[in-house]
DSSP file (Angstrom, degrees, kcal/mol; ACC not computed):
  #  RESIDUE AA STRUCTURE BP1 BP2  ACC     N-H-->O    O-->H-N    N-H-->O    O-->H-N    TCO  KAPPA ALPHA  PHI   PSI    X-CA   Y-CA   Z-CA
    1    1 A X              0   0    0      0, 0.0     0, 0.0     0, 0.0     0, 0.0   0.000 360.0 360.0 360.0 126.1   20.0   37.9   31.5
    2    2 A X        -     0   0    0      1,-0.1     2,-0.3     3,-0.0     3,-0.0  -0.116 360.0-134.6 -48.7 149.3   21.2   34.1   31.7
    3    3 A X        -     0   0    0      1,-0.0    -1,-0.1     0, 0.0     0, 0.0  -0.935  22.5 -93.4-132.0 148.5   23.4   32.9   29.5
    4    4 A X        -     0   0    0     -2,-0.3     2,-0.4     1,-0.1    -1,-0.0  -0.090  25.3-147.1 -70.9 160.3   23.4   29.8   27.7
    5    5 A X        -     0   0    0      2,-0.0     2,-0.5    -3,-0.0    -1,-0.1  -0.907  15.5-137.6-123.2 146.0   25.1   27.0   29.1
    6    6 A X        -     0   0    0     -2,-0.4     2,-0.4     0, 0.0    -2,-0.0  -0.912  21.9-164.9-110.3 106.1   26.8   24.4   26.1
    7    7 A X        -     0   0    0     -2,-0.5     2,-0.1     1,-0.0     5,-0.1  -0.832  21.2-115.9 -78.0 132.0   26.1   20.9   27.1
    8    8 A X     >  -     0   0    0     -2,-0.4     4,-1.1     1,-0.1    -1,-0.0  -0.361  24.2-119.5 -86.4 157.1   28.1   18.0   25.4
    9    9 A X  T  4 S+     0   0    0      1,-0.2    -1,-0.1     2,-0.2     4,-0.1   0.249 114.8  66.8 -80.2   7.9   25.7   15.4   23.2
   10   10 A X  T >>>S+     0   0    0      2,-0.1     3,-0.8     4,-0.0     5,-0.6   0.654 102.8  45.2 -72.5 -84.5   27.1   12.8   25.6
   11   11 A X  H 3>5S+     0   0    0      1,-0.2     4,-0.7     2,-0.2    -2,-0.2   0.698 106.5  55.1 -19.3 -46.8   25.2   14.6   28.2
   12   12 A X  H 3X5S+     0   0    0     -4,-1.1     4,-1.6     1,-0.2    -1,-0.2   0.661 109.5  50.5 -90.6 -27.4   21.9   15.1   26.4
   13   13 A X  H <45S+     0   0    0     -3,-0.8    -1,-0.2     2,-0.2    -2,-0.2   0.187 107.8  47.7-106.3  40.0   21.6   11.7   25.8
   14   14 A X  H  X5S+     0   0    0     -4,-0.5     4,-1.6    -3,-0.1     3,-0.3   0.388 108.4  55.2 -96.9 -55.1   22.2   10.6   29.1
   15   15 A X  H  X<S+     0   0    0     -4,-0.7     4,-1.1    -5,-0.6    -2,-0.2   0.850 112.8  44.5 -56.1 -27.9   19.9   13.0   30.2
   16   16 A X  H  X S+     0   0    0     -4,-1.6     4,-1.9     1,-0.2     5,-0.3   0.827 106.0  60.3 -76.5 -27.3   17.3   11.3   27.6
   17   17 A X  H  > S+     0   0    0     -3,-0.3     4,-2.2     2,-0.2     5,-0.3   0.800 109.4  45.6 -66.7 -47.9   18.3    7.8   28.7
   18   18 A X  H  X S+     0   0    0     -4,-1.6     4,-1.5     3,-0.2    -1,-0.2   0.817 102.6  56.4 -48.3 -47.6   17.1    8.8   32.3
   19   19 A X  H  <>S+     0   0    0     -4,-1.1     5,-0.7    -5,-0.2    -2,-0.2   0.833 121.7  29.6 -64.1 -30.0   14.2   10.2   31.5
   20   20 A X  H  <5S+     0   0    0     -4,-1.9    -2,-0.2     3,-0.2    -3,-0.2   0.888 122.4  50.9 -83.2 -38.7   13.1    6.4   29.4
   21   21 A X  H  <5S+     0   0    0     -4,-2.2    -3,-0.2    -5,-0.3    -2,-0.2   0.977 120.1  23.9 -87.1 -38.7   14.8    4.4   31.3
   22   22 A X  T  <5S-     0   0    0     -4,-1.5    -1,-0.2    -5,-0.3    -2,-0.1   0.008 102.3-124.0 -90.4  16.3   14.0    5.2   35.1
   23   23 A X  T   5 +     0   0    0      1,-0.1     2,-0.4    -3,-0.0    -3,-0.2   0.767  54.0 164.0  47.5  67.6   10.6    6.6   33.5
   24   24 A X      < -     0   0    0     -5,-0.7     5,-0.1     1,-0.1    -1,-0.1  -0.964  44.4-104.6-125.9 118.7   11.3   10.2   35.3
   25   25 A X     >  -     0   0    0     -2,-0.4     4,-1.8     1,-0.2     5,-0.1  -0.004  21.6-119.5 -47.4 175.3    9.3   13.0   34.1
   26   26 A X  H  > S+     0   0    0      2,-0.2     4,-1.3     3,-0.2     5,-0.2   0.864 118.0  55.9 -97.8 -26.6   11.2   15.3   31.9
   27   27 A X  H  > S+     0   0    0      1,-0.2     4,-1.7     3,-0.2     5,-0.1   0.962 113.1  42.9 -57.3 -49.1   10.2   18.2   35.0
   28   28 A X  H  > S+     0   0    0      2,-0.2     4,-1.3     3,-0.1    -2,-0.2   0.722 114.1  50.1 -71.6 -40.6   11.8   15.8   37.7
   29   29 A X  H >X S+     0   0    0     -4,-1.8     3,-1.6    -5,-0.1     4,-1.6   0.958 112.2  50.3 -44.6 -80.9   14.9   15.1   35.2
   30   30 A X  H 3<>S+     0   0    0     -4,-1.3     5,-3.0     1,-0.2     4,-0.4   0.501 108.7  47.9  -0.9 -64.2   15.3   18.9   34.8
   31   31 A X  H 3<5S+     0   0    0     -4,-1.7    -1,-0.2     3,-0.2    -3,-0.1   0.901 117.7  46.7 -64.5 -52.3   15.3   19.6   38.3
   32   32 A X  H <<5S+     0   0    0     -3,-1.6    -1,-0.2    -4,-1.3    -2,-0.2   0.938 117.7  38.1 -28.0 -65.2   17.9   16.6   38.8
   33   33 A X  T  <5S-     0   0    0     -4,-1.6    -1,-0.2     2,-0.2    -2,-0.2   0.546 111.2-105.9 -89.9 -11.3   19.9   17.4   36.5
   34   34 A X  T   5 +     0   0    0     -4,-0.4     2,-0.4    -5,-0.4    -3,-0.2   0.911  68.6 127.1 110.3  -2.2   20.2   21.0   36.3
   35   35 A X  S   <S-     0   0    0     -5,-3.0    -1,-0.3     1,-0.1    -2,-0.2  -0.982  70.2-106.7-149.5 140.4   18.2   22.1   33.0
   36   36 A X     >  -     0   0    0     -2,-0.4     4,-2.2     1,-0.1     5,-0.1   0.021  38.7-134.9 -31.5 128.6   15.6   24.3   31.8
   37   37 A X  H >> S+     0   0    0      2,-0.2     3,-2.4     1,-0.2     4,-1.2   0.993 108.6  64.7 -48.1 -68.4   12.6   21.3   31.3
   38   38 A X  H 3> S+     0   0    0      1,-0.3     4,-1.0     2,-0.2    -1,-0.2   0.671 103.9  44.1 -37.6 -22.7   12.1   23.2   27.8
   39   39 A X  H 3> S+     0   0    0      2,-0.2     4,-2.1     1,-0.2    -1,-0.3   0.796 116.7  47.2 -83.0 -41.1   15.8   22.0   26.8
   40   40 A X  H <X S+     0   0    0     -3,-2.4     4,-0.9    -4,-2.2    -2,-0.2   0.598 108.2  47.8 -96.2  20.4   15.2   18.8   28.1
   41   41 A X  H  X S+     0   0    0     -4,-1.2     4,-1.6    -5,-0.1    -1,-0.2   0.903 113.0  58.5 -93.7 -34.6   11.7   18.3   26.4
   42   42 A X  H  X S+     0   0    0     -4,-1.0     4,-1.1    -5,-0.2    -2,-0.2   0.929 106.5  46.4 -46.8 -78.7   13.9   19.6   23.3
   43   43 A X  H  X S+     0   0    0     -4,-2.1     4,-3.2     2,-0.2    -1,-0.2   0.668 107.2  55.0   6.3 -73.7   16.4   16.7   23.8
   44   44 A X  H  X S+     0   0    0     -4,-0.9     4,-2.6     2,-0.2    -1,-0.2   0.927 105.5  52.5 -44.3 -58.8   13.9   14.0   24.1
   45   45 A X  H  < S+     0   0    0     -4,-1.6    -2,-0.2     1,-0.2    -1,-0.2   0.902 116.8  36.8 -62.8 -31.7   12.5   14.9   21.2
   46   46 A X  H  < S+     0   0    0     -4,-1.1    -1,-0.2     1,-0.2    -2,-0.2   0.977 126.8  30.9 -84.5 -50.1   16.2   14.7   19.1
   47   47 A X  H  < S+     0   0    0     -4,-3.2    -2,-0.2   -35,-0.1    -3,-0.2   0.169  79.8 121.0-108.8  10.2   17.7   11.8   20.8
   48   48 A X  S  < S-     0   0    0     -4,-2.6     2,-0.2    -5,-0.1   -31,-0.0  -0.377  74.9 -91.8 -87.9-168.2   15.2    9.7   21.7
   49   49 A X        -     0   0    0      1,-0.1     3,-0.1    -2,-0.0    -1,-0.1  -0.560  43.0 -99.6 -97.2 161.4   15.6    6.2   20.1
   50   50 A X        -     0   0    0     -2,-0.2     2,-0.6     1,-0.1     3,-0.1  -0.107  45.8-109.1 -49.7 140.2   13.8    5.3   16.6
   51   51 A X        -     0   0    0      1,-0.2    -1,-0.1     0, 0.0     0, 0.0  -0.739  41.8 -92.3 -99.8 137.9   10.5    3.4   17.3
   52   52 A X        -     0   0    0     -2,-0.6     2,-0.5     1,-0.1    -1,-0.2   0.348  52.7-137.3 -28.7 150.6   10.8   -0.2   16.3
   53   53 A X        -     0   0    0      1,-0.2    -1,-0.1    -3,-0.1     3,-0.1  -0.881  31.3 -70.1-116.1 156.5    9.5   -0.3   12.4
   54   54 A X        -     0   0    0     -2,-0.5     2,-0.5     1,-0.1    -1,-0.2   0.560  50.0 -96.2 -10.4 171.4    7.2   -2.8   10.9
   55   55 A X        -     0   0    0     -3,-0.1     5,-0.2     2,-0.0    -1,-0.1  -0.984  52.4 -79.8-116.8 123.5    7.8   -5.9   10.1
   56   56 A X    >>  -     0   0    0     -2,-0.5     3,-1.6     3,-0.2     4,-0.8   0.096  20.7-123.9-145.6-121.6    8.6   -7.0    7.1
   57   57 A X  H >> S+     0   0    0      1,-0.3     4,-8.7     2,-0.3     3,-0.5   0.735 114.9  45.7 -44.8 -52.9    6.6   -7.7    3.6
   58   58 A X  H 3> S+     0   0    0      1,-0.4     4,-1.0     2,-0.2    -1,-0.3   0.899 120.8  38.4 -69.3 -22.3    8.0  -11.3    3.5
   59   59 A X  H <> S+     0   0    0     -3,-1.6     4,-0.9     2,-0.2    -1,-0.4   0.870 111.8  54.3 -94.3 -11.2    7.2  -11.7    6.8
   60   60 A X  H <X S+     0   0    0     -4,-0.8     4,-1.0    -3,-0.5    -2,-0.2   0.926 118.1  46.2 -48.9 -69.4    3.6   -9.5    6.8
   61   61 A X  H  X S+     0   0    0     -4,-8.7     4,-0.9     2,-0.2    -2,-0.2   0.597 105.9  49.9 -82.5  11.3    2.9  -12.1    4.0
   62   62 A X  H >< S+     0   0    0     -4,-1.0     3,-2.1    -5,-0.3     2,-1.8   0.652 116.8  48.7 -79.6 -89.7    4.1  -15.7    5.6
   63   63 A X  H 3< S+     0   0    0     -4,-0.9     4,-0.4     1,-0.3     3,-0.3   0.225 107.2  55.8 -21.4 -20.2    1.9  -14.5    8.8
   64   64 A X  H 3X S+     0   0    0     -2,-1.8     4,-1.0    -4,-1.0     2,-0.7   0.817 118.1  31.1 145.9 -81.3   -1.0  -13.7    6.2
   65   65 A X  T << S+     0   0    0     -3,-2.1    -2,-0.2    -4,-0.9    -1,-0.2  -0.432 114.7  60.4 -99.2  64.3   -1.0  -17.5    4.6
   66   66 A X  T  > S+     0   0    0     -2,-0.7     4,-2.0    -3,-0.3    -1,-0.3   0.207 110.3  43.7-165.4 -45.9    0.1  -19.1    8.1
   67   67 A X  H  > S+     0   0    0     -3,-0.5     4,-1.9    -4,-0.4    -2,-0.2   0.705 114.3  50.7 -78.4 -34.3   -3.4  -17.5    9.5
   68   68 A X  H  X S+     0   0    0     -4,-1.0     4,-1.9     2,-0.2    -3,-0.1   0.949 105.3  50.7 -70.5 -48.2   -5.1  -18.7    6.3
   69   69 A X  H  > S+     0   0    0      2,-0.2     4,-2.4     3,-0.1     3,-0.3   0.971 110.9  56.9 -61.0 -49.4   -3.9  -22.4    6.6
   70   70 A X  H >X S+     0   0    0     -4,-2.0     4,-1.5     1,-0.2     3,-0.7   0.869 107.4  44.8 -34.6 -86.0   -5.4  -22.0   10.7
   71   71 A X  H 3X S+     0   0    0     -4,-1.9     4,-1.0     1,-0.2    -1,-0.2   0.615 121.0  43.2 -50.8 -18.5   -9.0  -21.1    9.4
   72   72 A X  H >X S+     0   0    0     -4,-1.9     3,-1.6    -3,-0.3     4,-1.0   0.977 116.2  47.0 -65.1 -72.8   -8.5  -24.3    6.7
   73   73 A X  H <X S+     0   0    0     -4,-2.4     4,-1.2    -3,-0.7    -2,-0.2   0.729 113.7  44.3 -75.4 -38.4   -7.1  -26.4    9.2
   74   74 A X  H 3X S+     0   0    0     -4,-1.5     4,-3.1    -5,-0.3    -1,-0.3   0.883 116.0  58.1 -86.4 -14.6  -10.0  -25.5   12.1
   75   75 A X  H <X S+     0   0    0     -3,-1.6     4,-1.8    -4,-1.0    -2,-0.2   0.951 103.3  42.4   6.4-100.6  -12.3  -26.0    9.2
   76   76 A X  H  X S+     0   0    0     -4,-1.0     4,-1.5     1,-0.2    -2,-0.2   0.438 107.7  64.0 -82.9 -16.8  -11.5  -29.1    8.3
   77   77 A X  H  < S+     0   0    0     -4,-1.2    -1,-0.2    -5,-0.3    -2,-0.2   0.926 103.0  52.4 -76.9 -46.6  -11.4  -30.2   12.1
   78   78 A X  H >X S+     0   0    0     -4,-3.1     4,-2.2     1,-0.2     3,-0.9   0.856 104.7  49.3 -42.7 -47.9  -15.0  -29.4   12.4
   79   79 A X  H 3X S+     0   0    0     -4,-1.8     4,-3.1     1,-0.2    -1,-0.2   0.961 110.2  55.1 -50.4 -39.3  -16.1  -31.3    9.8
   80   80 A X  H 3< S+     0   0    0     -4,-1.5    -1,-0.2     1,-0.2    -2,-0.2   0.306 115.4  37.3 -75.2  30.7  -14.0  -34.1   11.3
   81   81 A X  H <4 S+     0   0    0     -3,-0.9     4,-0.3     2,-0.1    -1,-0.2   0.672 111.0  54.5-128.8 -49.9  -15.7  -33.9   14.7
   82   82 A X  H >X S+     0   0    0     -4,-2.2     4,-2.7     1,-0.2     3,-1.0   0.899 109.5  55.0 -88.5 -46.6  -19.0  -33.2   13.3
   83   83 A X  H 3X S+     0   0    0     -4,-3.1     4,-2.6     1,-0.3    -1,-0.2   0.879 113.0  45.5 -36.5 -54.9  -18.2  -36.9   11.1
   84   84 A X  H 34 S+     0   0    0      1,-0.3    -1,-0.3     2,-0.2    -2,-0.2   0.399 106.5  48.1 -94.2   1.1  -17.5  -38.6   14.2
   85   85 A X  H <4 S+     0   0    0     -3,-1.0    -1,-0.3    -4,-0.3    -2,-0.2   0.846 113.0  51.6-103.5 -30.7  -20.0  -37.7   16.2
   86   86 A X  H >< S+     0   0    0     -4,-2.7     3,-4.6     1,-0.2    -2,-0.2   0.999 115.4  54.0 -55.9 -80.5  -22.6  -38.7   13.0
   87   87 A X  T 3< S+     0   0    0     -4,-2.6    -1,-0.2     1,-0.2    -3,-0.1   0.558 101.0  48.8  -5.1 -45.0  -20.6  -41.9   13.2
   88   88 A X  T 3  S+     0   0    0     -5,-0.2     2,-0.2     2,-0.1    -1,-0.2   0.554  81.4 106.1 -93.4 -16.3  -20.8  -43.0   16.5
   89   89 A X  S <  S-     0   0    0     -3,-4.6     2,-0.3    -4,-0.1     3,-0.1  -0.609  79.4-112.8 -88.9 163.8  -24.7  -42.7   16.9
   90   90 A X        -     0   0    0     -2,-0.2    -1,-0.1     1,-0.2    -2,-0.1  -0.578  42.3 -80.3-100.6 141.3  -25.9  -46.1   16.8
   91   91 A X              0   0    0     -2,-0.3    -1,-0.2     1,-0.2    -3,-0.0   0.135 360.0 360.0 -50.4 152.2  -28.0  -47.1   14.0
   92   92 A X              0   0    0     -3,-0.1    -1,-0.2     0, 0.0    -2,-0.1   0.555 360.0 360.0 -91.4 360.0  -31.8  -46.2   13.9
């Protein structure tokens, strides 16, 4: 029976760092590198990096009334278009 081999946490995240960063399947790391796939799918899963969070409230809600003030603002451009074009025709 094989026996396990103790890889340092330097290691494993280098090995994960390969797999994201040169986009490598975790079979084709394995092979690379020397390790069971299952260890390194194991790995991945432990070290890889936190996914970016939200954004947040205060800035959820500026973007919120910064989208509102647009729909005012194109609004209020229509009318003024709509004004000028009323404007411009020559009297009847």
């Amino acid at each position: 029976m094989p026996t396990a081999r103790a890889y340092t946490e330097e290691f494993r995240r280098q090995a994960v760092d390969l797999i994201t960063s040169e986009k490598l399947s975790i079979t084709d790391a394995a092979r690379r590198l020397g390790v069971d796939a299952t260890t390194l799918r194991k790995w991945k899963t432990k070290y890889r990096p936190a996914p970016a969070t939200a954004a947040p409230p205060a800035v959820e809600q500026e973007v919120r009334r910064l989208r509102e003030e647009n729909r005012q603002l194109k609004r209020e451009r229509d009318i003024l278009r709509k004004a000028a074009l009323y404007l411009a025709q020559p009297p009847s």
